[in-house]
C-alpha positions in Angstrom: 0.0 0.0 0.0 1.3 3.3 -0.3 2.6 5.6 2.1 0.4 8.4 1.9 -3.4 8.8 1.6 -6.1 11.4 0.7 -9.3 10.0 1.3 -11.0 10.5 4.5 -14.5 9.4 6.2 -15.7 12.5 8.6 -16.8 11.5 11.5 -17.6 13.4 14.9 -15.0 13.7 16.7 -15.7 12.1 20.5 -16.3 8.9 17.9 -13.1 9.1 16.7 -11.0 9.7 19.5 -13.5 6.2 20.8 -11.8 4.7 18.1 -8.4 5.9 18.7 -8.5 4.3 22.0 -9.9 1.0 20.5 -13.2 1.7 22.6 -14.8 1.0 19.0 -14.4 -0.8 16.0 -17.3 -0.5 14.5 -19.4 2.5 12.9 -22.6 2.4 11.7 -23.7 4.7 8.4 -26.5 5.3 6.4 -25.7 8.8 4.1 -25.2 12.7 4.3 -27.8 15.1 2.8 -25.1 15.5 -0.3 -25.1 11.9 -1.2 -28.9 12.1 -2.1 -30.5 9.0 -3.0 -27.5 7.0 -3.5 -26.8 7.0 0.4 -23.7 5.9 1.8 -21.2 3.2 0.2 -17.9 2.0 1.1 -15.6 2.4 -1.9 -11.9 2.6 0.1 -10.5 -0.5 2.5 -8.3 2.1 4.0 -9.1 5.8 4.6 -8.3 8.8 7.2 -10.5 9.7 10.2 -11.8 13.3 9.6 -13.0 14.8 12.8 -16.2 17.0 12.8 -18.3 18.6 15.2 -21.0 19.4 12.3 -24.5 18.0 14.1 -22.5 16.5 17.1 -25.6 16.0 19.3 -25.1 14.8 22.9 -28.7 12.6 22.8 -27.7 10.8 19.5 -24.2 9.3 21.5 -23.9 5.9 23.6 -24.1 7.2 26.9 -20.6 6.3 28.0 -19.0 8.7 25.5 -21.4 11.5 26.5 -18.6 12.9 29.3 -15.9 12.4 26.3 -17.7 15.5 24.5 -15.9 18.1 27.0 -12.3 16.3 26.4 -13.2 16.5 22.2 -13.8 20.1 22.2 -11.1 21.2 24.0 -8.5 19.1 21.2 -10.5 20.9 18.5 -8.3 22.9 15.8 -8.2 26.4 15.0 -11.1 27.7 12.9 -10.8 26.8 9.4 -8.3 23.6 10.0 -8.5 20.0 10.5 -6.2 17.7 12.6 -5.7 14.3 11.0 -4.5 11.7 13.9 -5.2 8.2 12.3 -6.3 5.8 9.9 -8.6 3.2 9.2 -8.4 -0.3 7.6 -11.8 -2.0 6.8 -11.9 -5.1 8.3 -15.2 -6.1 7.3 -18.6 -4.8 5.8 -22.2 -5.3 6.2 -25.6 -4.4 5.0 -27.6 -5.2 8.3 -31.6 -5.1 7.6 -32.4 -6.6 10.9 -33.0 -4.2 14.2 -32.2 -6.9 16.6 -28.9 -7.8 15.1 -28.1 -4.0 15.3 -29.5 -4.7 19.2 -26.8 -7.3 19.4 -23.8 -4.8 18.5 -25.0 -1.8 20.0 -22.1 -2.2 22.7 -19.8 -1.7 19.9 -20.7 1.5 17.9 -20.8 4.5 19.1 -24.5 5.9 18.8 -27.4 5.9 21.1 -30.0 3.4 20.5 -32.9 5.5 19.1 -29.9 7.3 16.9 -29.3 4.1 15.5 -33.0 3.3 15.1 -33.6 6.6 13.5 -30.8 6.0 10.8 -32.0 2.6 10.5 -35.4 3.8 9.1 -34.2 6.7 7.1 -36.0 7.6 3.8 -37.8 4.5 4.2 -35.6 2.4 3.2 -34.6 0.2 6.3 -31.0 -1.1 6.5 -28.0 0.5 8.0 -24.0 0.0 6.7 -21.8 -1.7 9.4 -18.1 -1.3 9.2 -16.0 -3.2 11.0 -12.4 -0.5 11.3 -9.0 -1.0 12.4 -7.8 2.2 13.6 -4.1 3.1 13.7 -2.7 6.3 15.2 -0.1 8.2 13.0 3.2 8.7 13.9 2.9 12.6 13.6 -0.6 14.5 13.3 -1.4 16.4 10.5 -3.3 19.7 10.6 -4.7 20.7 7.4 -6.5 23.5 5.8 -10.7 23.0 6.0 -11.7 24.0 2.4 -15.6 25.1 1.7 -15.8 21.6 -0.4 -14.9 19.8 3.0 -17.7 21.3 5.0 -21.6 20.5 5.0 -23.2 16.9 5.2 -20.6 14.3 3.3 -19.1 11.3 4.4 -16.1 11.2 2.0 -13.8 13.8 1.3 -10.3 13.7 -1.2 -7.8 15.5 0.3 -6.0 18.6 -1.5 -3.0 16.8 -0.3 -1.7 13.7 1.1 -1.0 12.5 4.8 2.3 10.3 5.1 0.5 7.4 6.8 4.2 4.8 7.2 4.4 3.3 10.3 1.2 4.2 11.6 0.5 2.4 15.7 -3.2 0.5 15.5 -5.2 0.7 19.0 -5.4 -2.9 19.8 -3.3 -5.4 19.3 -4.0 -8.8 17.0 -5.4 -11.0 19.4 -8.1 -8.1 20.7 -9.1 -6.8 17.5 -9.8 -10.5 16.5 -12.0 -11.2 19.5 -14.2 -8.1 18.6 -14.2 -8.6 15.1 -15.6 -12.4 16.2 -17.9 -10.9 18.4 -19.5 -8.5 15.0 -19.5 -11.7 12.9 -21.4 -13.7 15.1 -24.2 -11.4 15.7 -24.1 -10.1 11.7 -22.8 -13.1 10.1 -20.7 -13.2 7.2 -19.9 -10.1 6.0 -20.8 -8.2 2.4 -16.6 -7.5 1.8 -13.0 -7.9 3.1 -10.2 -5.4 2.0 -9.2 -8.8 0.4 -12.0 -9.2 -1.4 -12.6 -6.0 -2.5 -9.2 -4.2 -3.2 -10.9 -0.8 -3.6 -9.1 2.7 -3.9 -8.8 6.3 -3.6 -9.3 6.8 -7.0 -13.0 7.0 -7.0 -13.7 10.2 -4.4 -10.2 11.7 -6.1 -11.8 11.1 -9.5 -14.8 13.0 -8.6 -13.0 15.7 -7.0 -10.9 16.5 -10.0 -13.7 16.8 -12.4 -15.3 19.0 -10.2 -12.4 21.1 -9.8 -12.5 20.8 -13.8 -16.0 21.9 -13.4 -15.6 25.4 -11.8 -12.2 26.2 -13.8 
């Protein structure tokens, strides 16, 4: 894989800092306003956490990370930057239509129960995305500028430019990460994809951001 990357998933930021402590592993999406119809998709096995504090609503977290909101706000970034601190490996993917398999893994995502519910019934079309992460911390923090084509209700972003990603430290060792992953599997079964069996890239989201910026020249 290379050594840098420019895709990232946004995400708010008490969930990711969960993550960078291995407290999760697994997140649950359904789409932003911006992805319309199509909803959300998984089209990288590997991406950057983008931190975000756009529609960060205390009633819509697990409980436990509730206190965490205090410790997130006070790591924010200056106005008009971002601080990119790790990166994610999909470990495994599912398409879950069933509310009380969602029940089963609600100990391992990071959203309240009626959140969950509520994204689970969206546009009336019930079925949430699962994704099963691998978070690694980089060795060095990157702050970047926030562009206007960041902001606003997206999941994916390309970067302007890439983060060095070499070396990077995941949050829990082999052995743990297994035992949760086991844990997702047997309440979800088998899942949709593996970065194995789908070696997907950055090249979609950076595709689409350079014929936009072909677009507006």
């Amino acid at each position: 894989m290379s050594d840098t990357e420019r895709i990232a998933l946004k995400e708010w930021a008490v969930l990711v800092d969960a993550m960078a402590s291995g407290s999760l592993v697994a997140l649950v999406r359904k789409g932003g306003i911006r992805e319309q119809r199509a909803g959300f998709s998984v089209h990288h096995d590997r991406f950057l956490l983008y931190p975000t504090w756009f529609h960060e609503k205390p009633g819509e977290l697990a409980p436990r990370f509730v206190p965490a909101l205090d410790a997130a706000a006070r790591d924010r970034p200056s106005a008009g930057e971002v601080r990119i601190a790790q990166i994610a490996t999909v470990a495994a993917l599912w398409w879950v239509e069933s509310l009380d398999a969602l029940r089963a893994i609600e100990g391992e995502v990071g959203l309240a129960w009626p959140a969950i519910e509520s994204r689970f019934r969206y546009r009336d079309n019930p079925g949430v995305h699962v994704i099963a992460v691998r978070v690694a911390a980089l060795p060095r923090a990157v702050t970047v500028p926030e562009t206007p084509r960041y902001r606003g209700c997206v999941s994916w972003v390309a970067l302007d430019q890439a983060v060095p990603v070499a070396d990077a430290r995941p949050a829990l060792d082999d052995s743990a990460f297994h035992a949760r992953l086991t844990a997702l599997e047997r309440a979800l079964g088998a899942p949709l994809a593996t970065p194995l069996a789908t070696p997907l890239t950055a090249r979609g989201v950076a595709a689409d951001h350079d014929a936009e910026t072909k677009k507006r020249a």
